[in-house]
C-alpha positions in Angstrom: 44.0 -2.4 -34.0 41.0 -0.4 -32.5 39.6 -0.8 -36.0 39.3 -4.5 -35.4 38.2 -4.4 -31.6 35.3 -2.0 -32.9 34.8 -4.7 -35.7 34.5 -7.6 -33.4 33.0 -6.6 -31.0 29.8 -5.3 -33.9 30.4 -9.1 -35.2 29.6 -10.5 -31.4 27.3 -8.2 -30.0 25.4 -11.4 -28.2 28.5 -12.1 -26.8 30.2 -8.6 -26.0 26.6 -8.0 -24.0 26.7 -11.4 -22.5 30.7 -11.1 -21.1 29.6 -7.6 -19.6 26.6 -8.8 -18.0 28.9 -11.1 -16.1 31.7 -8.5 -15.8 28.9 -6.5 -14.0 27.5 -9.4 -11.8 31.2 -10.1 -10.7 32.1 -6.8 -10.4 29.5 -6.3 -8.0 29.9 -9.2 -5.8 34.1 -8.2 -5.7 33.5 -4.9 -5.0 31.1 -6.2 -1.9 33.8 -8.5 -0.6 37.2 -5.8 -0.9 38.3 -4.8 2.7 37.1 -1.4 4.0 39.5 1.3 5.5 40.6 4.7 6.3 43.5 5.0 4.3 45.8 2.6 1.9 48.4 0.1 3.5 50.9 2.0 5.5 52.8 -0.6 6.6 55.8 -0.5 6.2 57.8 -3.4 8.1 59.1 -3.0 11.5 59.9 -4.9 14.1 59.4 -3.7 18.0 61.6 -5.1 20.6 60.4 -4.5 24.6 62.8 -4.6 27.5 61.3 -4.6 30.7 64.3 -4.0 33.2 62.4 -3.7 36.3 63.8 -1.4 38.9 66.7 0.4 36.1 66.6 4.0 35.5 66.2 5.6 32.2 70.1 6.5 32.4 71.0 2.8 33.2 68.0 1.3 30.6 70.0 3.3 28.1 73.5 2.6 28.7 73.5 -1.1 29.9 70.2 -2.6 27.6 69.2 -0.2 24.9 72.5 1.1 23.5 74.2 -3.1 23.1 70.8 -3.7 21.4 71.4 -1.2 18.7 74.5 -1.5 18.2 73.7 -5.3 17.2 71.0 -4.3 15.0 72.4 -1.5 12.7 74.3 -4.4 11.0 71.1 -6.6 10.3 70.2 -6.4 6.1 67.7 -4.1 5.1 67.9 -1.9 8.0 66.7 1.6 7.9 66.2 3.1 10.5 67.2 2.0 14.2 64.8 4.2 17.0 64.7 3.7 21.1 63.2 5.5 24.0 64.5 5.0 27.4 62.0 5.1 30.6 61.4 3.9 34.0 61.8 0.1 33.9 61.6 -0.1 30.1 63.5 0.6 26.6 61.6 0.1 23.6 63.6 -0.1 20.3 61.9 0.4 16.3 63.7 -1.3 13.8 62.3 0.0 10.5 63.0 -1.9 6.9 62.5 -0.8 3.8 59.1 -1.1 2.1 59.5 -4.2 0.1 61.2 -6.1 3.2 59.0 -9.5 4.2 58.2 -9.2 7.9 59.0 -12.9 8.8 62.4 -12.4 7.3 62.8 -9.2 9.6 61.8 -10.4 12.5 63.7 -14.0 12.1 66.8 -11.3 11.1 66.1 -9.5 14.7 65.9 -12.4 16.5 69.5 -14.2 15.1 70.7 -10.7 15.9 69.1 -10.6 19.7 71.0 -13.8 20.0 74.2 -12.8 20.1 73.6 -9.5 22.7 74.6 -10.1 26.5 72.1 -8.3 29.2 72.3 -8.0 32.6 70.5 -10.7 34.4 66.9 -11.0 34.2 66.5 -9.1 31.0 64.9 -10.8 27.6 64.5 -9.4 24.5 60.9 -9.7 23.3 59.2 -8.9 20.2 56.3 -7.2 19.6 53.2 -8.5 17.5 52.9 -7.9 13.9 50.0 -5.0 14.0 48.8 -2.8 11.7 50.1 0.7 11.6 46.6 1.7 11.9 47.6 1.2 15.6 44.8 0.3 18.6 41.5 0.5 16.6 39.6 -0.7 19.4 38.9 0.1 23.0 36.8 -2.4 24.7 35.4 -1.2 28.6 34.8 -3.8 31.6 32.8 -1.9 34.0 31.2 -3.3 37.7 28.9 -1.9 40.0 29.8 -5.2 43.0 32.9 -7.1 41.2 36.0 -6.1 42.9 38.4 -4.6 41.2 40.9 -7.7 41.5 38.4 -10.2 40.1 37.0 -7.5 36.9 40.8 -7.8 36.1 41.0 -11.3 36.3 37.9 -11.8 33.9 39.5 -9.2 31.3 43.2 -11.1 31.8 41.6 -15.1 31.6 38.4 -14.5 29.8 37.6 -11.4 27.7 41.2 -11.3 26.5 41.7 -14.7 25.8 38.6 -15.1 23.6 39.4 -12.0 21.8 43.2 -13.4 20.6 40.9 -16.2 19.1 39.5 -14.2 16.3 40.8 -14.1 13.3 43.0 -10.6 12.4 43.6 -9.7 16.2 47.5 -9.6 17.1 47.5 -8.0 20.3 45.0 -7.6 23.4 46.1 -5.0 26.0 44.1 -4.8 29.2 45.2 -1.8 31.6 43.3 -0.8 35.2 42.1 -3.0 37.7 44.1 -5.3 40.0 46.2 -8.0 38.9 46.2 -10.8 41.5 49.7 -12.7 42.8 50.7 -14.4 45.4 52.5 -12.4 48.3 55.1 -13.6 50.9 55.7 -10.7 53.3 58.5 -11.7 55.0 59.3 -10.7 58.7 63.2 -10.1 59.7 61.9 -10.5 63.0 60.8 -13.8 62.6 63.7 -14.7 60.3 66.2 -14.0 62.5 64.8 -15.7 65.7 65.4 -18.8 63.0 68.4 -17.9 62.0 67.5 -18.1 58.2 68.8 -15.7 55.8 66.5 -14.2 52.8 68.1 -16.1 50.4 66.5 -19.4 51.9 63.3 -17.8 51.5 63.6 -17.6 48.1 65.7 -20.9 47.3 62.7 -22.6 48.7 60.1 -20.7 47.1 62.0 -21.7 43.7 62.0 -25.2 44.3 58.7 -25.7 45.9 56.8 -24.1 42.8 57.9 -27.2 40.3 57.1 -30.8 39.7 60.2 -33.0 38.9 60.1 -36.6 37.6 62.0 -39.8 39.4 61.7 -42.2 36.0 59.7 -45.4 35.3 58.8 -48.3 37.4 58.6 -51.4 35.2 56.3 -54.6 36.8 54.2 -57.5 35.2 55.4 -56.1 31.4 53.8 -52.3 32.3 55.6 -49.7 33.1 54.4 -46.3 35.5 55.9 -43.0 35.5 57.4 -41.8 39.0 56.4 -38.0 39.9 57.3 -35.9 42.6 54.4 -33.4 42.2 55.7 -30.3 44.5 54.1 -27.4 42.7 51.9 -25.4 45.0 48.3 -25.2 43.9 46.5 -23.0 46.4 48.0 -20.5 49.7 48.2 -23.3 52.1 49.9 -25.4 49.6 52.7 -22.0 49.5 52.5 -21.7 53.2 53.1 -25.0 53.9 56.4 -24.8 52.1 59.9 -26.4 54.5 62.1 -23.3 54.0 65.2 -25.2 56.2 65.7 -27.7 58.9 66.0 -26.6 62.6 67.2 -29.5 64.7 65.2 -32.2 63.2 61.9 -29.9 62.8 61.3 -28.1 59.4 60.5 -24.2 59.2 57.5 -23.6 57.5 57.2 -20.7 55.2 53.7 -19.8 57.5 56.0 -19.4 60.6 58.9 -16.7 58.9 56.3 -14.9 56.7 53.0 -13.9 55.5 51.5 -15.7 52.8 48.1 -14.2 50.6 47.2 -12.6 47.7 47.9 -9.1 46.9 47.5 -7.1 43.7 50.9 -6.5 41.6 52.5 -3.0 41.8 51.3 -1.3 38.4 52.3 1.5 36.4 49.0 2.3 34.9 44.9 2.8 35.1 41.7 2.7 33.7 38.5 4.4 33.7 34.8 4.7 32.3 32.6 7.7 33.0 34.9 8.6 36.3 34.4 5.2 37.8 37.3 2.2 38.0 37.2 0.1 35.1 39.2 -2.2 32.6 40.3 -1.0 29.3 41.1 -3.5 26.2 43.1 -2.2 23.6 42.5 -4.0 20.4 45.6 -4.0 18.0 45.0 -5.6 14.7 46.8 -7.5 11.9 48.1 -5.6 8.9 46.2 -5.8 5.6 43.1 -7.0 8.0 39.1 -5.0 7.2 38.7 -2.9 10.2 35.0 -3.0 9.8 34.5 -6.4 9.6 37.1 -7.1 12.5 34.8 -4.8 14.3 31.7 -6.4 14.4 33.8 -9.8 15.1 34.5 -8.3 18.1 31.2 -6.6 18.9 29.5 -10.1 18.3 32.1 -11.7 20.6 31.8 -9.4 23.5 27.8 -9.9 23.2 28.5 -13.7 23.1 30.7 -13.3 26.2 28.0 -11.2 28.0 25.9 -13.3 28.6 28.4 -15.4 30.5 29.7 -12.9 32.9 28.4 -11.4 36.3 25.5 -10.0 35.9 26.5 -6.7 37.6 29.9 -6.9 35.0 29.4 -4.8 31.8 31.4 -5.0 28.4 31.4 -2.1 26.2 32.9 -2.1 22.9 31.6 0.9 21.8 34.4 3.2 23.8 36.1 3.3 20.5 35.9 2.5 17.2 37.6 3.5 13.8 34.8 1.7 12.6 32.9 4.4 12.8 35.2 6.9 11.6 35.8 4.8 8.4 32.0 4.2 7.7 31.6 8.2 7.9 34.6 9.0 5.7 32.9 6.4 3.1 29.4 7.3 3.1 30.8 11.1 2.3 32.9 10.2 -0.5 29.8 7.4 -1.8 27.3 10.4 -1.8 30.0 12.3 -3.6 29.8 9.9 -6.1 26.1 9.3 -6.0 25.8 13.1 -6.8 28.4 13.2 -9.3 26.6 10.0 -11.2 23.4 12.0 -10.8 24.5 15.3 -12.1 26.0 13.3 -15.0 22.3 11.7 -15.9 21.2 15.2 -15.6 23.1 16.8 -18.0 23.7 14.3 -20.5 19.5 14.3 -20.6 18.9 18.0 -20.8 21.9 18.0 -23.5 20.9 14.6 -25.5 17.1 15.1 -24.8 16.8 11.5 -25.5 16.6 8.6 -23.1 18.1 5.5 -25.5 21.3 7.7 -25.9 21.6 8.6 -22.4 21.0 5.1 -21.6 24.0 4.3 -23.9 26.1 6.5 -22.0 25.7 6.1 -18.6 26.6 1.9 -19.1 29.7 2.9 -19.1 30.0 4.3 -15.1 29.0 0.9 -13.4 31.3 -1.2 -15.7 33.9 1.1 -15.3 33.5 0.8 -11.4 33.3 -2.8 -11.2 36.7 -3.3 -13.8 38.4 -1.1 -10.8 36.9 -2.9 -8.3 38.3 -6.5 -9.9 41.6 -4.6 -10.5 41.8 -3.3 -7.2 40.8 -7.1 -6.0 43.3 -8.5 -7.7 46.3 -6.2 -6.0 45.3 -6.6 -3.2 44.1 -2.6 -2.7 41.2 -1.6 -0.4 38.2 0.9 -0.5 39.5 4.0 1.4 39.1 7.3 1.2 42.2 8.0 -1.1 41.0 5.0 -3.8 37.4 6.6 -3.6 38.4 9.5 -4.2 40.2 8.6 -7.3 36.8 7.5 -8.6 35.0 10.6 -7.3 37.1 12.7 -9.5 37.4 10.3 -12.9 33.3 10.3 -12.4 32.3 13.1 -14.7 35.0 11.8 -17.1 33.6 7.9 -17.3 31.4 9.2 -19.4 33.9 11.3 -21.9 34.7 8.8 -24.2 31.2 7.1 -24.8 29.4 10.2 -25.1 31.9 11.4 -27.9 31.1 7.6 -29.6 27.4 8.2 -28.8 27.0 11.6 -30.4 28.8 10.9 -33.1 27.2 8.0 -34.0 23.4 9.5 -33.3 24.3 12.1 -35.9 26.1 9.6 -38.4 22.7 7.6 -38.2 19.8 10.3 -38.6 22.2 11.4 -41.8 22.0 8.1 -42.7 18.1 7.8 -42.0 17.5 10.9 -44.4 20.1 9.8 -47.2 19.2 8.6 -51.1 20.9 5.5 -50.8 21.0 4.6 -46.5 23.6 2.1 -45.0 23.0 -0.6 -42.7 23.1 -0.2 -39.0 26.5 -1.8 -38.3 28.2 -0.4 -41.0 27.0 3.4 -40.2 27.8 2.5 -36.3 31.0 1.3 -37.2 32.4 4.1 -39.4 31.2 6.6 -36.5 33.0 5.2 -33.9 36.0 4.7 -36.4 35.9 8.0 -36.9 36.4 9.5 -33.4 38.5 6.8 -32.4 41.7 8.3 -32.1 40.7 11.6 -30.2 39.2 9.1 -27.8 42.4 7.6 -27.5 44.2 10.6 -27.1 42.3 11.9 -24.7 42.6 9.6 -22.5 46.3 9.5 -23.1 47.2 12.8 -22.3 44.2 12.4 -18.4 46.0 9.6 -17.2 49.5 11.1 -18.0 48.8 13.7 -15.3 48.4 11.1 -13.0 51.6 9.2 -13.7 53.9 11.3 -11.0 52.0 9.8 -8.9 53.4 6.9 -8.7 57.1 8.4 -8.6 57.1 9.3 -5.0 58.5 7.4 -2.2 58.1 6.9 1.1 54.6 7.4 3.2 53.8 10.1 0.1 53.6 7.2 -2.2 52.0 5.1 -0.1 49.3 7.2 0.2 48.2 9.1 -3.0 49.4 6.2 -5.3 46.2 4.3 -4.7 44.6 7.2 -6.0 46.1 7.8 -9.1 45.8 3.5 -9.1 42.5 4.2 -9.3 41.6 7.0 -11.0 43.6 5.5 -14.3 42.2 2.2 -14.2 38.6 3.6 -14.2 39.7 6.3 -17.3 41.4 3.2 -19.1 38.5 0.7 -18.1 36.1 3.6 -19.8 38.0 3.9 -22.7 37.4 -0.4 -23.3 34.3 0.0 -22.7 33.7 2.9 -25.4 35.2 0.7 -27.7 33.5 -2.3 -26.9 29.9 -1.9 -25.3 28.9 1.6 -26.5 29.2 0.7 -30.0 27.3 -2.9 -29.7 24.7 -0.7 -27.8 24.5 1.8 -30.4 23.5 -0.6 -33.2 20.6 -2.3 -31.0 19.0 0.7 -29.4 19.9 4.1 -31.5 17.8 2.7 -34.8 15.1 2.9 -32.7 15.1 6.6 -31.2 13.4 9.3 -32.8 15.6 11.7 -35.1 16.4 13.9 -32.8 13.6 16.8 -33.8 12.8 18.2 -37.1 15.7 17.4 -39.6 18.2 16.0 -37.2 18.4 19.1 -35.3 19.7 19.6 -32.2 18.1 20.9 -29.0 17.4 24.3 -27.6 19.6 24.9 -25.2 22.1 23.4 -27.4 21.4 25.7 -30.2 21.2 28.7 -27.4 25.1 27.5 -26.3 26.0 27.5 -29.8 24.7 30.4 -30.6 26.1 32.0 -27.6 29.6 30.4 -28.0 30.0 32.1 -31.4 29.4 35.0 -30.0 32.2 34.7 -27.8 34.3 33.4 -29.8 33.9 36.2 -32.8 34.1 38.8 -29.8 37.2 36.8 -28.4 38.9 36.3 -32.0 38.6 40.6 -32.4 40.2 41.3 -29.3 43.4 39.3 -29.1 45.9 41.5 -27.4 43.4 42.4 -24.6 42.4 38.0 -24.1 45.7 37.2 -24.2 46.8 39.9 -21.6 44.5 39.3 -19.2 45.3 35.5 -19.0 48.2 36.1 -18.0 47.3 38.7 -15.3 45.0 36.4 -13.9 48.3 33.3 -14.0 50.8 35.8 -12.5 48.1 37.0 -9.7 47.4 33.1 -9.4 51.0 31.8 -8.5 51.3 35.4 -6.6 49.1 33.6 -3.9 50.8 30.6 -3.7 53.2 31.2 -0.9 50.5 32.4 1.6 48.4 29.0 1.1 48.7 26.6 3.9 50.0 23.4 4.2 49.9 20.3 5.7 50.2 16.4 4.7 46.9 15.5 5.9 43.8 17.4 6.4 42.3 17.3 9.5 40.0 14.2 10.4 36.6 14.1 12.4 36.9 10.9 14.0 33.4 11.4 16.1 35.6 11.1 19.2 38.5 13.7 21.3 41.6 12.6 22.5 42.6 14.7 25.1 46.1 14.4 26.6 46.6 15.5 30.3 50.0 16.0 31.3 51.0 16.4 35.1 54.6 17.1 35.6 57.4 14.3 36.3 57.2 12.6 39.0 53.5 12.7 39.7 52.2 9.6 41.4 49.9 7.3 39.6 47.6 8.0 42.4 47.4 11.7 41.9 47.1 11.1 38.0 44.1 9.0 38.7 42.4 12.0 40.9 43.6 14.3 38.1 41.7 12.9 35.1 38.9 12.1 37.2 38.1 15.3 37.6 38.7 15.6 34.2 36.2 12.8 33.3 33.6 14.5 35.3 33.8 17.8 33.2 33.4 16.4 30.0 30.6 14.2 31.0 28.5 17.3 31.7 29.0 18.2 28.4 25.4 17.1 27.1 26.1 15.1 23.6 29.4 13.4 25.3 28.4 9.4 25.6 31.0 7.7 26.9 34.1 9.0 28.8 37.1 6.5 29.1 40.9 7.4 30.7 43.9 5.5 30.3 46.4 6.4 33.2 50.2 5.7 32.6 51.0 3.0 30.5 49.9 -1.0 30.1 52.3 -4.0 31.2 51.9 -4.8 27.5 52.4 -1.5 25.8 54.5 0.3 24.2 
């Protein structure tokens, strides 16, 4: 069989040449397009339910909300793992299916089971967006010098926010700091009682008065008009003016038995920039989405937005990016590889000492790349650190296979040249490449067979270092066609035309110094059995000796370009006294000289977890 691909592909060299030109142009243009990232997908399907039970305690949240809630959902299919935490005013449960789960069929599985739990009044179940596991890859800062606190929070809640939902890939938007505007009655018992109205009144009116209601059609002349009652209150006065009860024949207006103005909302977090009050937008992002290119949506959005804003109101979207970490992590491994492709042109020159055969060789890195790329394209797989690694360390061995081919036949052909009774071209190039075919093979059998546990793990493990071994394999294998397919057809076209290689076909210094100094060795080594043999396995026993003291971890550690620094105050600090606290924290780190841009999130947001 490899006989025949070897033959056909000498029979259609036009064509071999032709189909990899394209490959390459493709190739290229895929490999432009694939999502960017820091790591592979991680996400495994899970389904976040919020409770807000205002005014509970964390003993209550768990006993009377969160426990009936997981009780329902251990039965659900697929269901893994069932997690909850328990605050002040809040129970969040995790519901975590297995890998292969669809998250539309989990989440309509949640909600059927949600159905049939009973709460205390007031409580509803809500479900969280589907984000990435990549978590808040974005922070995005609204900052004032003039705009009250009140309205920057009202331009992040009905503006920024809204305009940031609209792009495409965003699932979540969650502003935190600032003051959230609503409307205030501050009733007076005082008043309420020289009335005689109870509170309940109050707020019986306050329900009704806050709705439109319809009173059907009237029908005249063959038309027909629809009857409102349009009672919703549009502005304070509107509220104010509310009739709470009748007092012989007089109403009581909400004005006379309370206060009626706009307040800002009791909240249980704050933001910062740089020590001074500000608006935080935490940016949570659909699964599979390119965190690069979701990026600079949002960069070009907030510029857009800009120019719309007060002009003393600032957006930066620069507080935090992953962006920047992931364009770090891949520039490191890409120079990896640029230097690893370099050192291979490098060697295979001062080894060949010929340009044509080097040539040869090297043709088979870039169409090996862009084969993984349209692989990698077509399951869906993105360029990460792990998948660009994979090719970082099969990049010395791209070249294995054609360089074996390419030797083999340069020698087979200067034979040929000096021979009584030469051979044509194709057939010399094809018995050379027959000839080495199967230890190409087998090489390349036995490499990616090392990778192949690889793909055994479960869990995160697999997750993770199976792209690698995805990619690593493909780029062996796609080296291995191309051996068999391109490097001969190049052969025949551009190895007739070389010089032979030096005086009577021989090779070059430094290859005859290696030789020479590799038998040598070996006639030193082949003498001396006992005492090769014994220190091998000195130097294994000393080797898995120092095993046990390495180190470990899952990870290594990541330079991200930015610090997280967690404060902790102890329970029962005020939000108040937090605020002061990382204040003063801000303030230190800013004096730090190479620190940019200092931002605090207090507490937590009224739409986070």
């Amino acid at each position: 069989m490899l006989d025949k691909i070897i033959k056909f592909s000498l029979n259609n060299r036009l064509i071999v040449l032709a189909f990899s030109a394209i490959l390459l142009v493709v190739g290229t243009y895929t490999t432009l397009r694939l999502p960017i990232d820091v790591l592979p997908d991680l996400n495994r399907t899970r389904v976040t339910i919020f409770l807000e039970s205002n005014g509970l305690a964390p003993e209550e949240i768990e006993t009377q909300v969160v426990l009936p809630v997981e009780t329902a959902l251990n039965g659900a299919p697929g269901v893994e793992v069932v997690r909850s935490s328990s605050a002040i005013g809040l129970g969040l449960i995790y519901v975590e299916f297995s890998w292969d789960t669809d998250v539309f069929r989990a989440r309509q599985l949640v909600a059927e089971k949600l159905q049939a739990v009973t709460l205390p009044n007031g409580i509803t179940p809500i479900m969280g967006p589907i984000s990435s596991v990549m978590g808040q890859f974005m922070y995005v800062g609204i900052s004032a010098d003039n705009t009250s606190a009140a309205a920057l929070r009202t331009l992040a809640d009905f503006t920024v926010r809204r305009r940031l939902l609209s792009i495409k890939g965003i699932s979540q938007v969650i502003p935190i700091g600032g003051e959230r505007l609503q409307y205030q009655v501050q009733v007076s018992s005082a008043k309420l009682k020289q009335f005689d109205i109870a509170l309940d009144d109050v707020e019986k009116a306050l329900s009704q008065t806050t709705r439109n209601t319809t009173g059907n059609f009237y029908y005249e002349y063959g038309t027909e008009v629809l009857i409102r009652n349009v009672g919703r209150a549009e502005s304070l006065e509107d509220l104010a003016n509310t009739a709470v009860v009748s007092r012989n024949g007089q109403p009581v207006l909400l004005k006379q038995v309370a206060e009626v103005k706009f307040g800002a909302a009791f909240k249980r977090g704050d933001g910062s920039i740089n020590g001074k009050p500000a608006v935080i937008l935490a940016i949570e992002k659909q699964p599979g989405t390119n965190t690069v290119g979701l990026t600079n949506e949002v960069e070009k959005a907030c510029a857009d937005l800009q120019l719309s804003l007060p002009k003393d109101v600032r957006l930066n979207p620069k507080i935090f990016q992953q962006k920047n970490f992931i364009e770090n992590s891949i520039n490191n491994v890409t120079e990896a590889l640029r230097d690893g492709f370099v050192l291979v042109v490098i060697v295979l020159f001062v080894f060949l000492m010929n340009l044509r055969t080097t040539v040869i060789t090297l043709t088979a890195i870039p169409l090996s790349l862009v084969m993984t790329a349209l692989i990698f394209q077509l399951f869906n797989f993105s360029i990460n650190t792990l998948t660009l690694g994979g090719l970082a360390i099969a990049i010395g061995e791209l070249v294995d296979d054609a360089i074996v081919d390419v030797e083999n036949v340069f020698r087979r052909l200067k034979e040929n040249s000096v021979a009584a009774n030469p051979k044509s071209t194709l057939r010399v190039v094809y018995e050379a490449s027959s000839e080495v075919r199967n230890s190409i093979v087998y090489a390349t059998i036995i490499v990616v067979l090392v990778f192949v546990p690889l793909f055994f793990m479960e869990g995160i493990e697999g997750r993770i270092f199976a792209p690698l071994g995805i990619a690593y394999i493909t780029s062996i294998t796609a080296s291995l066609l191309v051996s068999l397919t391109v490097t001969p057809v190049l052969c025949s076209y551009l190895s007739p035309l070389a010089p032979n290689g030096g005086a009577e076909g021989q090779d070059t210094r430094l290859v005859r110094w290696l030789k020479l100094q590799d038998t040598k060795l070996l006639n030193w080594s082949l003498k001396s059995p006992k005492a090769i043999i014994t220190a091998a396995t000195l130097l294994i026993v000393i080797s898995m000796g120092t095993i046990p003291f390495f180190g470990t971890e899952f990870l290594p550690p990541f330079n991200e370009g930015s610090f997280n620094i967690n404060l902790i105050a102890p329970p029962g600090t005020s939000l108040e006294e937090s605020n002061r606290l990382g204040t003063i924290a801000e303030k230190l780190m800013l004096q730090v000289p190479e620190v940019e841009y200092v931002s605090r999130r207090t507490g937590r947001a009224e739409l986070d977890e």
